[in-house]
N, C-alpha and C positions, 0 to 999 in steps of 0.2 A: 504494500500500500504506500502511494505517494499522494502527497498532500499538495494542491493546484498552487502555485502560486508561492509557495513558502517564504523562498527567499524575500519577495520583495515584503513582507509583515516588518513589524515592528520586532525587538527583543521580548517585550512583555508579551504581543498578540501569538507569536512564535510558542511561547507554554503555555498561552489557551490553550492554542490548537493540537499541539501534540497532548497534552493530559485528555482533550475531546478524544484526539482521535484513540489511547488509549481504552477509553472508558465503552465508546462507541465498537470495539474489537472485541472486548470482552465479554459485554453482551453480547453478540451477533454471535462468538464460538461459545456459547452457553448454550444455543440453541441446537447445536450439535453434537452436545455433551461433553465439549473440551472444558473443563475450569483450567485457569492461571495455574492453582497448582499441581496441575498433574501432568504438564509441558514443559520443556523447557523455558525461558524466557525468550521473546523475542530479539533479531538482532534490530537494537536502537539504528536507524540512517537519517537519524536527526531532522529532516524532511519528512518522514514514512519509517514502517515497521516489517520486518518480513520476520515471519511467524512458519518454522517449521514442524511440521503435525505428522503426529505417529501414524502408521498404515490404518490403524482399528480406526478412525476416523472416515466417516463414509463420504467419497465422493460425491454422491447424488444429492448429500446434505448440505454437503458444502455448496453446491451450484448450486440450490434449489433453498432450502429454508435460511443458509446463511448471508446469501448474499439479499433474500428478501427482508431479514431482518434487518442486515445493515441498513437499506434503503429506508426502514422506517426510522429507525437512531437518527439518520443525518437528516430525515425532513422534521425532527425535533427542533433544531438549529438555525439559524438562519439560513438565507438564502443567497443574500448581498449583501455589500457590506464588506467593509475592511477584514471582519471577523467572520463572513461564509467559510468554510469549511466543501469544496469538494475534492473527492479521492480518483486518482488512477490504480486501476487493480489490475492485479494478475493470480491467473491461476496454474499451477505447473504442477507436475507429477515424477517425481524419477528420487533415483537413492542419491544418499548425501552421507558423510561422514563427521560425525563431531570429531574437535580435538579440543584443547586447552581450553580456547579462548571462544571460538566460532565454529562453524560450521563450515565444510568444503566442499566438492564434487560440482561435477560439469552440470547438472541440472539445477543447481544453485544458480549460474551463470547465466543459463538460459533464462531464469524467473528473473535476472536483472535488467537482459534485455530485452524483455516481453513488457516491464515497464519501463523502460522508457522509448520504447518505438512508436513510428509514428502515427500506426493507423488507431492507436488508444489516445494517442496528443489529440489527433485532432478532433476524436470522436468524442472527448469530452470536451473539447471549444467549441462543437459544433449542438452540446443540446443544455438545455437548462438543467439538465437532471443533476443529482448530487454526486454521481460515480458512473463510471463508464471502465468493463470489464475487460480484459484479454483475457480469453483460454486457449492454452497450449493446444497443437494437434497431438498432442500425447493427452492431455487431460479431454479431448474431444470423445477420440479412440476411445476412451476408457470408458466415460458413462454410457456411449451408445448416442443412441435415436430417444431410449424412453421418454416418458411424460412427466416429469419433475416439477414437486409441490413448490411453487412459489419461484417457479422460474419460464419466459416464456418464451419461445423459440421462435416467436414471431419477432423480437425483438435482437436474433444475434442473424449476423452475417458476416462469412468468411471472407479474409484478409490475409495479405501480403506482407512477412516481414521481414527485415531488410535490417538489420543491425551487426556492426563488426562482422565477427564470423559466423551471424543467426542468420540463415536464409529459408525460412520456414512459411506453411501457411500456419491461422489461428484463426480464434474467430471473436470477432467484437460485440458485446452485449454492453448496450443500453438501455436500462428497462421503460416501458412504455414510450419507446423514441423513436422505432424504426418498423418500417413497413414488411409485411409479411412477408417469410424467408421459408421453405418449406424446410424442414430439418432431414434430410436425408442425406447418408453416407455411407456411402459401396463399403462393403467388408472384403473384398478384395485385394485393396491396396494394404488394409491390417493384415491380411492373411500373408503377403509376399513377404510386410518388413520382419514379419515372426519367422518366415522362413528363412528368410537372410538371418537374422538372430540366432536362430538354429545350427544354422554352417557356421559362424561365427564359435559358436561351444562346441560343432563337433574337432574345429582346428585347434580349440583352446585345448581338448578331452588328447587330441591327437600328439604335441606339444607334451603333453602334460604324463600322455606314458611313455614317450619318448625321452623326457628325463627323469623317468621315477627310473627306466633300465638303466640309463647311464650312471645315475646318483645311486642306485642297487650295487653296481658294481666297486663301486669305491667305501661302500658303510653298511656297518651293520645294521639291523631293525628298521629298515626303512619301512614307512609304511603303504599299506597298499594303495593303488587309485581308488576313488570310490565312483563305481559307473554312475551315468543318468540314472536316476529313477523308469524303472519299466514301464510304466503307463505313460510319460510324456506323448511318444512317437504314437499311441495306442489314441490320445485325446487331438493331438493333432490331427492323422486319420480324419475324427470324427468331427474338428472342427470346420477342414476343407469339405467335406459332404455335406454340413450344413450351411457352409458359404453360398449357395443359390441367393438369388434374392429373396425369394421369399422365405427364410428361414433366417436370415440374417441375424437377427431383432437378437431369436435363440440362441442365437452360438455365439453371442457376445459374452456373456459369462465362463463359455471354453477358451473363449481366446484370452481372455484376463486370465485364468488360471493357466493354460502354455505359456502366456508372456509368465508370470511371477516364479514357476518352476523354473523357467530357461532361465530366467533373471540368478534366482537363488543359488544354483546349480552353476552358473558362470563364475559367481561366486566364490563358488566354495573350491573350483578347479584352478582361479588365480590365486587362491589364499593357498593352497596344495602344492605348488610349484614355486611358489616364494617362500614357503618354508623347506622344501627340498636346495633352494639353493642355501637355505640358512645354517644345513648341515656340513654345506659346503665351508662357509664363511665359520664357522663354529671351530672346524680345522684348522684354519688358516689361521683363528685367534691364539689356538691352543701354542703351536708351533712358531709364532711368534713369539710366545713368551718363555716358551721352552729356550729359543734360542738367544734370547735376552738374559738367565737365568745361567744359560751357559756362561755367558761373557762376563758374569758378574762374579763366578766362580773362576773363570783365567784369572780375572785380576785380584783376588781378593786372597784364596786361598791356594798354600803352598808348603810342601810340595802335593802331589796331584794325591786326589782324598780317591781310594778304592771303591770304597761303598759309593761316594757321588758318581764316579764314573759308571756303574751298573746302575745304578737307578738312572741318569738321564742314558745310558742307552736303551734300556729299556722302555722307557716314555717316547724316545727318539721310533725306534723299532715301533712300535704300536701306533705314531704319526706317519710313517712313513709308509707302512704296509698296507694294502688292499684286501681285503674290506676291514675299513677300519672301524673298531668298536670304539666311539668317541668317548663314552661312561666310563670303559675300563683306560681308556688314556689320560683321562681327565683327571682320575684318581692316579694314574700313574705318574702327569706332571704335578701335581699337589704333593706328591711322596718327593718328587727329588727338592722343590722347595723347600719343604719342611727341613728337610735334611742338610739342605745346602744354608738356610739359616742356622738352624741349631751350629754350622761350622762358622759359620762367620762370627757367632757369638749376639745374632738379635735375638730380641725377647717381643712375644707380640707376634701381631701378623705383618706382615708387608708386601707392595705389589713390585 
């Protein structure tokens, strides 16, 4: 959500309108069963609030009773006036990652440039209304065609967007602003990009047992691939047979369930293979410090200590050999530490 006009307010009009637009948010996701405290907080844009909401949050609420309740908050309000209050929105759909401070991921990205592209600028300078909406072709795709309480499709029509690297269609709603638009949307073009989706995780699945052998062959306990789930390929099947047009409507909930498997399952195949290189990397730590451990034994202690020398060959031996059991190396470069302190005379751990 961004706030019309912001910048040019006063200091003082500037924290009306953000605590409005606060209050105005709160209730609007009360009506879809979000409270404040069971969300994250939103990230503050000083102008506007982007507010990211957990999956169990239903789309069709969000498009339909929330965006109708906003509409009545903000005709609370004035209308004109230094102090009107109207919003550009967007709505978007896709994964995101928290870390520290914020939240990241490409479809974070997208929801920044869906508000501020142009067919939402102009479409709210072009009506009196209090907000004028963007929804993503990914949040399009998702809810379908159905008939949503408190939202009307006579009111959106599809748009061109053109920002940075966003070159997408969306579609613009203004409520009670625009002339009748018949809401209809082939499932054909959803069934292709599921299908590309698809070859996308079978090359990632493909990748992914090609270095579980390579990484097998160098360590011990590696673990296994985990296939697709069997039913995928089984509901896909069943979602292209219900692709006709006239079955469309129904096989929108097969293909929301293919998309979030594929999605899941993609997942879980790049987290899988970035931890296979980790055992790689976990190596490469151990025997770094193996051989820093040496160097600190040349110089320190003299003449050459027998028991040190068997213990770092043997740690060496277990780094250096195929398939290496990284647990029992680990424990074995711990042993010549220990040992090579105890001869230096520290007390304590050290690295």
């Amino acid at each position: 959500m961004d706030i019309e006009r912001f910048g040019s307010r006063s200091d003082g009009l500037q924290q009306v309108l953000r605590d409005r637009l606060y209050r105005v948010m709160e209730t609007a996701l009360e009506t879809v069963g979000v409270n404040r405290q069971d969300v994250r907080d939103p990230e503050d844009r000083g102008d506007g609030l982007l507010w990211v909401l957990p999956s169990w949050v239903s789309m069709v609420a969000l498009t339909g009773r929330f965006t109708a309740r906003l509409h009545t908050e903000l005709l609370e309000y004035p209308a004109g006036g230094d102090d009107a209050m109207r919003l550009r929105a967007a709505l978007h759909v896709g994964m995101v990652k928290a870390d520290r401070n914020t939240w990241v991921g490409t479809a974070l990205n997208t929801a920044f440039r869906l508000l501020n592209a142009e067919p939402l600028r102009e479409a709210l300078a072009g009506t009196s209304a209090p907000y004028a909406l963007l929804m993503s072709r990914e949040w399009r795709d998702r809810i379908g065609d159905q008939d949503i309480e408190g939202f009307d499709w006579r009111a959106c029509r599809e748009a061109v967007v053109d920002v940075k690297e966003l070159h997408a269609s969306a579609w613009v709603y203004v409520p009670r602003d625009l002339p009748r638009i018949p809401p209809s949307r082939p499932l054909g073009g959803r069934l292709r990009r599921l299908a590309e989706r698809e070859a996308e995780v079978e090359r990632a699945e493909r990748r992914a047992r090609e270095r579980r052998a390579d990484i097998g062959e160098l360590f011990t306990g590696v673990p296994e691939f985990r296939e697709r789930p069997d039913d995928v390929r089984s509901v896909l099947e069943l979602v292209r047979e219900r692709g006709q047009a006239s079955e469309q409507r129904w096989a929108v909930p097969d293909v929301v369930r293919c998309e979030e498997i594929i999605e899941s399952h993609l997942e879980r195949v790049e987290e899988f293979t970035t931890g296979l290189e980790g055992l790689r990397a976990e190596r490469d730590e151990l025997r770094g410090r193996l051989g820093a451990y040496k160097a600190k034994e040349a110089s320190g202690v003299s003449p050459e200590d027998p028991r040190l020398a068997a213990l770092y060959g043997e740690a060496h031996e277990m780094l250096w050999k195929a398939p290496c059991d990284l647990r029992a190396a680990r424990a074995a470069v711990e042993r010549y530490q220990a040992a090579l302190w105890h001869a230096l005379g520290y007390k304590g751990t050290r690295s």
